[in-house]
Backbone as ProteinMPNN parsed JSONL, in Angstrom:
{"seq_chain_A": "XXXXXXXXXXXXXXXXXXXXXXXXXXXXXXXXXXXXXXXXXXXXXXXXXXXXXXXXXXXXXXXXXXXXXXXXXXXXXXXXXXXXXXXXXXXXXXXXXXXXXXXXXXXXXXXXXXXXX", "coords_chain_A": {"N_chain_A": [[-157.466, 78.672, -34.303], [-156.954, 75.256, -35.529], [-154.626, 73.092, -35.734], [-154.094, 69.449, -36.73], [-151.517, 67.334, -36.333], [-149.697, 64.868, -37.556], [-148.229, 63.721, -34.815], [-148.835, 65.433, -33.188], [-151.031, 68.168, -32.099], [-151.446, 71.921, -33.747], [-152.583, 74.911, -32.135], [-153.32, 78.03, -32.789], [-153.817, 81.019, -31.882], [-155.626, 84.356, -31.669], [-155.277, 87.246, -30.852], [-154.848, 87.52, -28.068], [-153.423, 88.601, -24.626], [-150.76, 87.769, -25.005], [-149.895, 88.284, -27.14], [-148.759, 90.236, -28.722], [-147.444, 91.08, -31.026], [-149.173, 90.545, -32.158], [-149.82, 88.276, -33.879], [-150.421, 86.074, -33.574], [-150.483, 83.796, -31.423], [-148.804, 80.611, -30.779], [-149.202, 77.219, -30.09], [-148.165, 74.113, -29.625], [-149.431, 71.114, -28.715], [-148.337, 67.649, -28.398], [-149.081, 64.264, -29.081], [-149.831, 61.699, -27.029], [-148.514, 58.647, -26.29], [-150.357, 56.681, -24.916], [-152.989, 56.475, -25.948], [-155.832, 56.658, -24.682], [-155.859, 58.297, -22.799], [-154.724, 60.56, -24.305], [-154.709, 63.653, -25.435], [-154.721, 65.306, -27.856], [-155.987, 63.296, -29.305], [-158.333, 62.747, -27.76], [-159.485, 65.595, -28.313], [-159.515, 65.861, -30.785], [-161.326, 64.028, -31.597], [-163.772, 64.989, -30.302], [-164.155, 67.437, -32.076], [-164.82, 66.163, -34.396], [-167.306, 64.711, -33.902], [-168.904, 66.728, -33.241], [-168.787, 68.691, -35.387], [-171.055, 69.125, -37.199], [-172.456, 70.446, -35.771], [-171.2, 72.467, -35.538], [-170.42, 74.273, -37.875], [-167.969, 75.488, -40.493], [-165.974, 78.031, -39.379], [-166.363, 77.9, -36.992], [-167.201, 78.137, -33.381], [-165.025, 76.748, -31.127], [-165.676, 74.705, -28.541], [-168.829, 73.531, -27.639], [-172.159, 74.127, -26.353], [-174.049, 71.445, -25.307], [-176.813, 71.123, -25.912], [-179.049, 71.526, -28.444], [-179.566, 75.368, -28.87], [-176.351, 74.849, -29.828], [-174.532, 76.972, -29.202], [-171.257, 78.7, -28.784], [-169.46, 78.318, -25.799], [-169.009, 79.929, -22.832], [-166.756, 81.538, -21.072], [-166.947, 81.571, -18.241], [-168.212, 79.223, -18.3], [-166.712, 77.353, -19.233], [-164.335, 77.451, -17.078], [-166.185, 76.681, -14.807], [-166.55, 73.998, -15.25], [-163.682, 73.362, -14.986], [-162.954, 73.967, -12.61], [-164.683, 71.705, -11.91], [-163.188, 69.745, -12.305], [-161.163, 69.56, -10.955], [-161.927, 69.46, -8.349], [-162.535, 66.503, -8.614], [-160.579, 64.993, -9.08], [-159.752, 65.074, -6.693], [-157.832, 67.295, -6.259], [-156.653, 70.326, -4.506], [-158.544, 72.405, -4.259], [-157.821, 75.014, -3.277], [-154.839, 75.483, -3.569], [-154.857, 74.666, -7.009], [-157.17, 76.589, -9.038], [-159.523, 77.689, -11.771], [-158.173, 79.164, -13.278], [-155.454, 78.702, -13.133], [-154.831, 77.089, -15.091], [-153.644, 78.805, -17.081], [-151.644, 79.884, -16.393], [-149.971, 77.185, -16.255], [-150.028, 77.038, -19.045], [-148.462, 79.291, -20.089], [-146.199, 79.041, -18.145], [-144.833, 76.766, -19.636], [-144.755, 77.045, -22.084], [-142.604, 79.196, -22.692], [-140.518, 77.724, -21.986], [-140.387, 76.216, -24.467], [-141.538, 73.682, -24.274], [-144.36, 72.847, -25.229], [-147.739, 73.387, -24.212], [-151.17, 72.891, -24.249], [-154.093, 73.951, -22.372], [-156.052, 76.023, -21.956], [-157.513, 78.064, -24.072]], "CA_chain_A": [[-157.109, 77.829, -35.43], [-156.622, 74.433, -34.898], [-154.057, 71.949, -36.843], [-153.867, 68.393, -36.311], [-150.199, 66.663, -37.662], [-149.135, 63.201, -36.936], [-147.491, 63.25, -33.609], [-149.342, 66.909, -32.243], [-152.085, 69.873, -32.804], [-150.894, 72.975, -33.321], [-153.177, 75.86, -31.562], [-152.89, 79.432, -32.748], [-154.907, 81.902, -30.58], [-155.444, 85.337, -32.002], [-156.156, 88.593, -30.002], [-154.669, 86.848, -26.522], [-152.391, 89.534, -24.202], [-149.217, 87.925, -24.647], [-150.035, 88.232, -28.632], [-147.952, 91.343, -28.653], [-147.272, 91.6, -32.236], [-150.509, 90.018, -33.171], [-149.467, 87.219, -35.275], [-151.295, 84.475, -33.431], [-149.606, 82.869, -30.208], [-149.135, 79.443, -31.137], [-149.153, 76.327, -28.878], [-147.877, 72.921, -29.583], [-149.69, 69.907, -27.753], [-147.664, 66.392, -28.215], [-149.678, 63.835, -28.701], [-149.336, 61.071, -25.997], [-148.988, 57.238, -26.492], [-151.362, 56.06, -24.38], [-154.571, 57.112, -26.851], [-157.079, 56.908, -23.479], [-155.302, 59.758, -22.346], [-154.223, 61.509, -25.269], [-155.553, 65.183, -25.204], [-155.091, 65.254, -28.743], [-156.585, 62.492, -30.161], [-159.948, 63.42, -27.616], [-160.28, 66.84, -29.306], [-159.749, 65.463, -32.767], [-162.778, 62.663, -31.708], [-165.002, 65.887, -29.966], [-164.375, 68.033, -33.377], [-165.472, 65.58, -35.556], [-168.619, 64.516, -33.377], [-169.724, 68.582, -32.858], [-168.901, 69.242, -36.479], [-172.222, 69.48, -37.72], [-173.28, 71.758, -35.379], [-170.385, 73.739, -35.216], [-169.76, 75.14, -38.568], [-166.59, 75.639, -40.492], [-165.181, 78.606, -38.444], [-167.746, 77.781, -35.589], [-166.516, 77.64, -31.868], [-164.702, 75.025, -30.563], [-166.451, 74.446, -27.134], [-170.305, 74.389, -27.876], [-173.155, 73.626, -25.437], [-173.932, 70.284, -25.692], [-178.181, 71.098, -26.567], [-179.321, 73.042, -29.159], [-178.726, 75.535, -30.078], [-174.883, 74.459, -29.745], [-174.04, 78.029, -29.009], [-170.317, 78.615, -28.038], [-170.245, 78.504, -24.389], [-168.393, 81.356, -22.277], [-165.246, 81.602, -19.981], [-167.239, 81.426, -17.093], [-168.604, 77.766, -18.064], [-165.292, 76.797, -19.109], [-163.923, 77.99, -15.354], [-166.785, 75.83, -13.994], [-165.851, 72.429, -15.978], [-162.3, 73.094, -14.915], [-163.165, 73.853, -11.193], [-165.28, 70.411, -11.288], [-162.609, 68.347, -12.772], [-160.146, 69.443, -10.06], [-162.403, 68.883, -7.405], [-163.16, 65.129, -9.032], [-159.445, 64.707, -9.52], [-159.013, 64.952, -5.396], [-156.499, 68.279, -5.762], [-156.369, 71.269, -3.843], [-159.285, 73.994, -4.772], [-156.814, 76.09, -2.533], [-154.233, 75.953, -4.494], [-155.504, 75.235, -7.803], [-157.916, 77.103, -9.727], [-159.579, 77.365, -13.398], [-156.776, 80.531, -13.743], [-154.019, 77.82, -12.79], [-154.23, 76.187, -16.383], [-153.421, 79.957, -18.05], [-150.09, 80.02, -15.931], [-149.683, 76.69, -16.824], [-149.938, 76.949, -20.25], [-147.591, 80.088, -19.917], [-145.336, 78.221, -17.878], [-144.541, 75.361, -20.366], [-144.99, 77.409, -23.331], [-141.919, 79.964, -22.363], [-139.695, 76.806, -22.012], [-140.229, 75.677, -25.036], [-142.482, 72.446, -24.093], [-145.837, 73.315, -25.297], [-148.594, 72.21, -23.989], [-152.38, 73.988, -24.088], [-154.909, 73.614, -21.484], [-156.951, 76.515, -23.094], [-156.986, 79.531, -25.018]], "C_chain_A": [[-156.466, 76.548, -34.896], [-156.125, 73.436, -36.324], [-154.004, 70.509, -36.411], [-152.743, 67.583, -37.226], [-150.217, 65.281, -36.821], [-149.018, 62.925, -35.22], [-147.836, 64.87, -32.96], [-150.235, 67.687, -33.117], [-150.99, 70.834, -32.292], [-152.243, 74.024, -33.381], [-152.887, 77.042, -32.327], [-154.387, 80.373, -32.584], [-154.485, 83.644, -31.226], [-155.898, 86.068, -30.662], [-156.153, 88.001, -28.465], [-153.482, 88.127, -26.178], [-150.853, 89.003, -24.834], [-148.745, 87.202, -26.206], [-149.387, 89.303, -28.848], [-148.045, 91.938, -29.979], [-148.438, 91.31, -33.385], [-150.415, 89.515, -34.294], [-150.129, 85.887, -35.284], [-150.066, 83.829, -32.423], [-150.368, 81.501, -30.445], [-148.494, 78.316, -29.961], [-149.015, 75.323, -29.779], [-148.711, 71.983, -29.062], [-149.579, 68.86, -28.755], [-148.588, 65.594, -27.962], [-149.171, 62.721, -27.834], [-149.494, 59.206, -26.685], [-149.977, 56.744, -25.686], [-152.569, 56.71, -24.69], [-155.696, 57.078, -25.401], [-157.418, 57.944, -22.858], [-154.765, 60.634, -23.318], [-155.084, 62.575, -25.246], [-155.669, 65.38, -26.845], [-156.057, 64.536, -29.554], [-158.636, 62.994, -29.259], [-160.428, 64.388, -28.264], [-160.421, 66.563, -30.585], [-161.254, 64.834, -32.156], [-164.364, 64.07, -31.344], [-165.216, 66.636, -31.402], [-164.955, 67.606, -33.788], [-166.31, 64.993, -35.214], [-169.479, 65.634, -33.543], [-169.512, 68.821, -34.115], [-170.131, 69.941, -37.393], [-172.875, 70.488, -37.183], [-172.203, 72.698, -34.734], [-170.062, 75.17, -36.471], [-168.538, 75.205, -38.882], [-165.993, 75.933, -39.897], [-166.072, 78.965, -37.176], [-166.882, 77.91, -33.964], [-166.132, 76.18, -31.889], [-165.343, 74.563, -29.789], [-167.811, 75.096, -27.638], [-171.038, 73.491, -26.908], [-173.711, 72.106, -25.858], [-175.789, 69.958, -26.14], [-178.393, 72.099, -27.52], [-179.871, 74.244, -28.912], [-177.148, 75.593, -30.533], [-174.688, 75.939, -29.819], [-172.556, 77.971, -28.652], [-170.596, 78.988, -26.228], [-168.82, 79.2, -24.132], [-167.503, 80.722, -21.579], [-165.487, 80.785, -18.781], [-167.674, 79.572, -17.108], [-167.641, 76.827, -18.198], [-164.287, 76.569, -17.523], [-164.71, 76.562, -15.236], [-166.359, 74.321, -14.223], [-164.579, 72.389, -15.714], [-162.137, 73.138, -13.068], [-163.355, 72.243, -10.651], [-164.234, 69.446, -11.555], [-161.656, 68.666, -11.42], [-160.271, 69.164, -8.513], [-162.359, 66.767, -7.324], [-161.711, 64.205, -9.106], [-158.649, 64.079, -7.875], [-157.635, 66.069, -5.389], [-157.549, 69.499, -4.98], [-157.319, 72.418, -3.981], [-158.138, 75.532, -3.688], [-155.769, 76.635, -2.9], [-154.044, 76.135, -6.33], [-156.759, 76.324, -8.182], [-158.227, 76.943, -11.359], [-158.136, 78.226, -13.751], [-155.506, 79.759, -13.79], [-153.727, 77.797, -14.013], [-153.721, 77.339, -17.535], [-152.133, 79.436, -17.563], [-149.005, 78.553, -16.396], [-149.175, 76.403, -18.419], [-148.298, 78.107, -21.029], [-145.989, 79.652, -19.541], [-144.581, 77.32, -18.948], [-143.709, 76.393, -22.023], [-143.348, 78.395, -23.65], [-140.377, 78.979, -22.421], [-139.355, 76.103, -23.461], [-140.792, 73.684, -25.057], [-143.782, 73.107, -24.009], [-146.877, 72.239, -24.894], [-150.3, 73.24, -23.94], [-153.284, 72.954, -23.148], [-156.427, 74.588, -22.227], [-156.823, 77.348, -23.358], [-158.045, 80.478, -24.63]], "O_chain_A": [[-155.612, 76.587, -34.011], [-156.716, 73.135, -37.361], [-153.757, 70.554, -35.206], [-152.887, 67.252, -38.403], [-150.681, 64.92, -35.739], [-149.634, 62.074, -34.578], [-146.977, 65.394, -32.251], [-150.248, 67.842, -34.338], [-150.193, 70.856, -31.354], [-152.926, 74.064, -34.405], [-151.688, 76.957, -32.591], [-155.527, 80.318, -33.046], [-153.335, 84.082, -31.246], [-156.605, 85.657, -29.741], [-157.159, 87.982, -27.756], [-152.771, 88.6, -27.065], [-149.948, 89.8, -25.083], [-147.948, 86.317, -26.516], [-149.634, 89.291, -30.054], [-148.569, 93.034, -30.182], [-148.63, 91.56, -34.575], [-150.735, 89.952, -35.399], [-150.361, 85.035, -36.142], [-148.942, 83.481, -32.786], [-151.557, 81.182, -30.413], [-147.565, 78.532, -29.182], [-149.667, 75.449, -30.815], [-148.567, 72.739, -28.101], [-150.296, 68.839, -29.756], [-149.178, 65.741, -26.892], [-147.941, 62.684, -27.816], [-150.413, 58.752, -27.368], [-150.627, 56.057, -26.475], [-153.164, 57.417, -23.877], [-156.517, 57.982, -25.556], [-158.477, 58.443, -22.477], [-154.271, 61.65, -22.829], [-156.273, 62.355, -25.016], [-156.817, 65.638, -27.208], [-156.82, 65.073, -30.357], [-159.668, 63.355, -29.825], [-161.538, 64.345, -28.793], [-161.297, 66.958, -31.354], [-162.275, 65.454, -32.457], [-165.477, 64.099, -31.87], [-166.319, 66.516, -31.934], [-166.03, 68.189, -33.923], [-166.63, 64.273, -36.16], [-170.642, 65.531, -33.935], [-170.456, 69.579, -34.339], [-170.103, 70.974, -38.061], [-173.645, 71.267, -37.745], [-172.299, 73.435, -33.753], [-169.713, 76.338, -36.293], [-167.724, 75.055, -37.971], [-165.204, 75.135, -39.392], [-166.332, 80.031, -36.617], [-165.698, 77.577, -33.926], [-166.544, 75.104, -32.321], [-165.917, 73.605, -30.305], [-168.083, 76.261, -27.93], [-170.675, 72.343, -26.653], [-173.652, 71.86, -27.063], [-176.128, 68.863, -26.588], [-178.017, 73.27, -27.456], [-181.063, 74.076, -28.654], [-176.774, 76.295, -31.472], [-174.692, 76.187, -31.025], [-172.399, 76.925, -28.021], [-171.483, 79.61, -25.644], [-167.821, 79.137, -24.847], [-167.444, 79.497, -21.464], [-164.844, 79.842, -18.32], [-167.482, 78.817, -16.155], [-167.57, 75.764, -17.581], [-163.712, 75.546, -17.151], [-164.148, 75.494, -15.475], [-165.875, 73.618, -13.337], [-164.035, 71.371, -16.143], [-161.345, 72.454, -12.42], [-162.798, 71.641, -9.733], [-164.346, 68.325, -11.058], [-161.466, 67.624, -10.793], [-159.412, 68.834, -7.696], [-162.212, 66.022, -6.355], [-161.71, 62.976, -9.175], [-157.726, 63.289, -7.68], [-156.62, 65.846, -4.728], [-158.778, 69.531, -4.917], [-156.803, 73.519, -3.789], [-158.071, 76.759, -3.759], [-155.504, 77.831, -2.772], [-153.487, 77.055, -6.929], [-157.221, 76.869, -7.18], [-157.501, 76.305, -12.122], [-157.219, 77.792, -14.449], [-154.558, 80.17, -14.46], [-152.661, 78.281, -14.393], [-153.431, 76.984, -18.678], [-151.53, 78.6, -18.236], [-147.822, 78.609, -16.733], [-148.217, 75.741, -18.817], [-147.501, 77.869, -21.937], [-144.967, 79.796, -20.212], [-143.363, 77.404, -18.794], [-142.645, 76.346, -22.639], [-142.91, 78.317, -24.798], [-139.317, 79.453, -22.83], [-138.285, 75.525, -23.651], [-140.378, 72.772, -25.773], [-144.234, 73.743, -23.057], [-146.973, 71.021, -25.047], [-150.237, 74.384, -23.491], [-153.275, 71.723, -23.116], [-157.429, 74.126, -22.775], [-155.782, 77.843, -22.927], [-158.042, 81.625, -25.077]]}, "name": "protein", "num_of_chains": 1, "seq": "XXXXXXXXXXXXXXXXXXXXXXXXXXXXXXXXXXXXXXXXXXXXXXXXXXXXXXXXXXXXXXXXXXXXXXXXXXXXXXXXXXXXXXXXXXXXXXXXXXXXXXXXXXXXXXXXXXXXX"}
């Protein structure tokens, strides 16, 4: 479930481990002033491009030919492998798995931030 308010989306992720009471672990992400880089404002702009071929309660992440299928973990992984290669970090010490701990990390503090669900 995805909200979009003024100044952040709010995330809520059903049926995730560290959903305990199964209410929906919810995530924050802040949107950023510098719109180029804003993580929010890109997913608002991808939503409402993919809309049509997503469906109301459609996937978020869909293949980019038809039949816009949701696309899997594993292709997610790969798109997160390539960006960190492209980025010039560490495949040694990152990984796609990094951005869970991350998200974990942040989220535990009380500074939310989602990478992905």
């Amino acid at each position: 479930n995805l909200v979009f308010e003024q100044n952040h989306m709010k995330v809520t992720c059903f049926g995730i481990k560290n959903d305990a009471q199964r209410k929906g672990f919810e995530v924050i992400l802040p949107k950023n002033n510098v719109v180029k880089i804003d993580p929010v404002q890109t997913l608002y702009d991808y939503i409402e491009r993919t809309r049509e071929h997503r469906g109301q309660d459609g996937p978020v992440f869909i293949a980019l030919r038809s039949p816009y299928n949701a696309v899997d973990s594993s292709t997610v992984s790969r798109i997160l492998e390539e960006a960190i290669v492209l980025a010039g970090l560490s495949t040694k010490e990152l990984s796609a798995k990094s951005f869970r701990l991350f998200v974990l990390t942040y989220s535990q503090q009380s500074i939310l931030y989602l990478m992905w669900c």
